[in-house]
C-alpha positions as CSV (number, residue, x, y, z in Angstrom):
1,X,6.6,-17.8,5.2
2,X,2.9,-18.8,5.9
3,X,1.2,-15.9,4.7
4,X,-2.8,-17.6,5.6
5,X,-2.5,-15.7,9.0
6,X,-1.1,-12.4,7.3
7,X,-3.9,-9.3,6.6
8,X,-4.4,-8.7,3.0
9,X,-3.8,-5.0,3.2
10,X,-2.6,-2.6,5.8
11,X,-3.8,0.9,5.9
12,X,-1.5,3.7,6.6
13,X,-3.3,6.1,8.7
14,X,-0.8,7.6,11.4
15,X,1.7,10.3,10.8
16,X,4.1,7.7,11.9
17,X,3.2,5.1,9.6
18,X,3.0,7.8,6.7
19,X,6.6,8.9,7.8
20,X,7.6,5.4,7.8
21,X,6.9,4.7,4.4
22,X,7.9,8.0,2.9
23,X,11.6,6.9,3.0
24,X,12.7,5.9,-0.1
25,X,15.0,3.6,1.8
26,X,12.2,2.2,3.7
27,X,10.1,1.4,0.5
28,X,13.4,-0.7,-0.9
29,X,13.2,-2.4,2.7
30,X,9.6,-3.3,2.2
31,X,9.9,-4.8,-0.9
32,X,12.8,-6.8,-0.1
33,X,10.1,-8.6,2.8
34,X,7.0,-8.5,0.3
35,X,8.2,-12.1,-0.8
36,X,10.1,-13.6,2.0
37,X,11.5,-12.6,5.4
38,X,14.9,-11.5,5.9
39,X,17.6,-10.9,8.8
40,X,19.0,-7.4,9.0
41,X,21.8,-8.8,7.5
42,X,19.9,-10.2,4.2
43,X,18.1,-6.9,4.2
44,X,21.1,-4.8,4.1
45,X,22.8,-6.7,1.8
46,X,19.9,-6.6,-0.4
47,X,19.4,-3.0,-0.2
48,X,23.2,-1.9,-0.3
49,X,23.1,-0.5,3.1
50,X,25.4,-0.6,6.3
51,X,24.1,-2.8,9.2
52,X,23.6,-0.2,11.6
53,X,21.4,2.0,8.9
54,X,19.5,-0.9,7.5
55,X,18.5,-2.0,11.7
56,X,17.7,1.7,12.3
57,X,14.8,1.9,8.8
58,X,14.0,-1.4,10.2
59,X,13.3,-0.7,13.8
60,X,11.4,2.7,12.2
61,X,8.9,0.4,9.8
62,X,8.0,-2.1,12.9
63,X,7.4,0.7,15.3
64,X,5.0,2.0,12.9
65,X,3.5,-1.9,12.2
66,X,4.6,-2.3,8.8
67,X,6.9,-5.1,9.5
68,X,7.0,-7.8,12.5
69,X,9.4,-10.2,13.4
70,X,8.2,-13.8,12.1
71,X,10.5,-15.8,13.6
72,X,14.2,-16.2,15.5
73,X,16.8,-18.0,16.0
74,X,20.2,-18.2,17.9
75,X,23.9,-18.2,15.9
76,X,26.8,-18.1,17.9
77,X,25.0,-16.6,21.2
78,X,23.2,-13.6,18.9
79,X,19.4,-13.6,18.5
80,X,18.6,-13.5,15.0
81,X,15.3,-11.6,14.1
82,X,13.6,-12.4,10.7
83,X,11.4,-9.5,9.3
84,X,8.5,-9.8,7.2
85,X,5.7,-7.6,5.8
86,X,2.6,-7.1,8.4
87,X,0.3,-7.6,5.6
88,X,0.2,-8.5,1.9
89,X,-0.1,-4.6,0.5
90,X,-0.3,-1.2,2.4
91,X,-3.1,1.2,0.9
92,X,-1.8,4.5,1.6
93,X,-4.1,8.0,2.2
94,X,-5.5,10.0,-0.9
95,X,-2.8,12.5,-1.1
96,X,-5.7,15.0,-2.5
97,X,-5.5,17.0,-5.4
98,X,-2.5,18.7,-5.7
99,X,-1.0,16.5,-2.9
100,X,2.4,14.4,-3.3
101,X,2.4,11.2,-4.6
102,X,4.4,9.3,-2.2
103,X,4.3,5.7,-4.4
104,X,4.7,7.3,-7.6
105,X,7.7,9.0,-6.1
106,X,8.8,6.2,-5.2
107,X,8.1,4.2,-8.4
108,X,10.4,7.8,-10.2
109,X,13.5,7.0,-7.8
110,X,13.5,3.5,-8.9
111,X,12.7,3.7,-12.4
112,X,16.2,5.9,-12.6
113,X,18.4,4.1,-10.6
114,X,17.4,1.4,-12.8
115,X,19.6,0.3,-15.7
116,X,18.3,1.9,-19.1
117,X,18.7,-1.6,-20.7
118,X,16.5,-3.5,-17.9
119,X,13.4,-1.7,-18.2
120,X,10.5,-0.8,-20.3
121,X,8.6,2.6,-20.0
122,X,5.4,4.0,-22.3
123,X,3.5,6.7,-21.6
124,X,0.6,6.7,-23.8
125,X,-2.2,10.1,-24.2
126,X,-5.7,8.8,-24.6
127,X,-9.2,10.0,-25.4
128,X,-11.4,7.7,-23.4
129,X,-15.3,7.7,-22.3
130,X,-15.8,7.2,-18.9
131,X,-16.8,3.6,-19.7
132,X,-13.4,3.3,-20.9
133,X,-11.6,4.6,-18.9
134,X,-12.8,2.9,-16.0
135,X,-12.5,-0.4,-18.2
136,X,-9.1,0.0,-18.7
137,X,-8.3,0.7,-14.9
138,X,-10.0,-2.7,-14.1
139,X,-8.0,-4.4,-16.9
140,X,-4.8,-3.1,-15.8
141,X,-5.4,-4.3,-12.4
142,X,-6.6,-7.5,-13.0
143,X,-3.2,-8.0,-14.9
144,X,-1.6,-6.9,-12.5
145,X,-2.9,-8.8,-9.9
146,X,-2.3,-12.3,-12.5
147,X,1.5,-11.3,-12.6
148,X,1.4,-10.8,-8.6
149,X,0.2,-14.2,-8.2
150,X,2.9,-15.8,-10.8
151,X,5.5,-14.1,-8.2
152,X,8.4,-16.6,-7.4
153,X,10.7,-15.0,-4.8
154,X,13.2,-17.2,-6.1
155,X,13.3,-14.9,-9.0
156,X,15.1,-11.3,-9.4
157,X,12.8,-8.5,-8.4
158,X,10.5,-6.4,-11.1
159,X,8.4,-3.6,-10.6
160,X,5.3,-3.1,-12.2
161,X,3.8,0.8,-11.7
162,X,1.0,2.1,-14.2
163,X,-1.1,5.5,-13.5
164,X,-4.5,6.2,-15.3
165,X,-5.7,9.2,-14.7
166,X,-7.3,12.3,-15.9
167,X,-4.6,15.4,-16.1
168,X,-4.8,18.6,-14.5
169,X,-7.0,21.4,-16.9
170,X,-4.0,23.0,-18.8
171,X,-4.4,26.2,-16.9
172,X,-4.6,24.8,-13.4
173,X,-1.4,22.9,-14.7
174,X,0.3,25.9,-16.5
175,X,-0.5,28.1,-12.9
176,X,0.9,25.4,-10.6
177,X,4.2,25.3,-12.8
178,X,5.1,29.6,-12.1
């Protein structure tokens, strides 16, 4: 897919379009069409969904402009529709403090349905200066971004989620938890 035409980023800002991408489903759709488009079919392959569910998330994500149809063709009398992503990455709202997380919920679901043996997961404390910390937040996204431009749909999918942030005071933390 030509992807000079496609926006760099899409910004959720509708309840609909929030919705939309709150479905854990509906994320696994997405990033089956971040590379490549796909047929229903494809998709629901893909996914490990029936048909009929995988056309109904579908229909849901390009309602709310997250997906489009990029091209079609007929088979045996049937349009085909091929799906892609209507941009290269959605930035989602600030969930505020205290708010949930709706990627890093996401990132959670996958991470266990993965298998134990195919993944890699650290989580590190630190004592940082502000200058460091913000360093380190620039350096993770620039490797990020290196590894999203070595990206060969050809390939099996990875996923690649990393959080730096500053936790909760213990007693804000401690409250939130009775």
């Amino acid at each position: 897919m030509p992807t000079d035409d496609v926006p760099e980023t899409f910004h959720v800002t509708t309840e609909e379009q929030l919705r939309a991408v709150s479905s854990l489903t509906r994320h696994r759709i997405m990033a089956v069409l971040r590379f490549e488009p796909a047929t229903i079919t494809q998709i629901a392959e893909r996914v490990g969904l029936a048909k009929g569910s995988s056309s109904y998330h579908v229909r849901l994500l390009e309602r709310a402009g997250l997906v489009k149809v990029v091209r079609t063709r007929k088979v045996r009398g049937v349009t085909e529709r091929y799906y892609a992503m209507a941009a290269r990455a959605i930035a989602l709202p600030d969930p505020g403090e205290g708010g949930p997380d709706v990627l890093m919920r996401h990132a959670v679901a996958d991470l266990e349905a993965a298998p134990v043996d195919d993944r890699h997961v650290r989580m590190t404390h630190l004592r940082l200066t502000e200058e460091q910390f913000a360093q380190l937040g620039a350096r993770l996204q620039a490797l990020a971004d290196e590894y999203q431009e070595l990206s060969d749909p050809s390939l099996p999918d990875a996923s690649l989620v990393f959080a730096l942030f500053h936790p909760a005071p213990r007693e804000q933390a401690e409250g939130d938890a009775k």
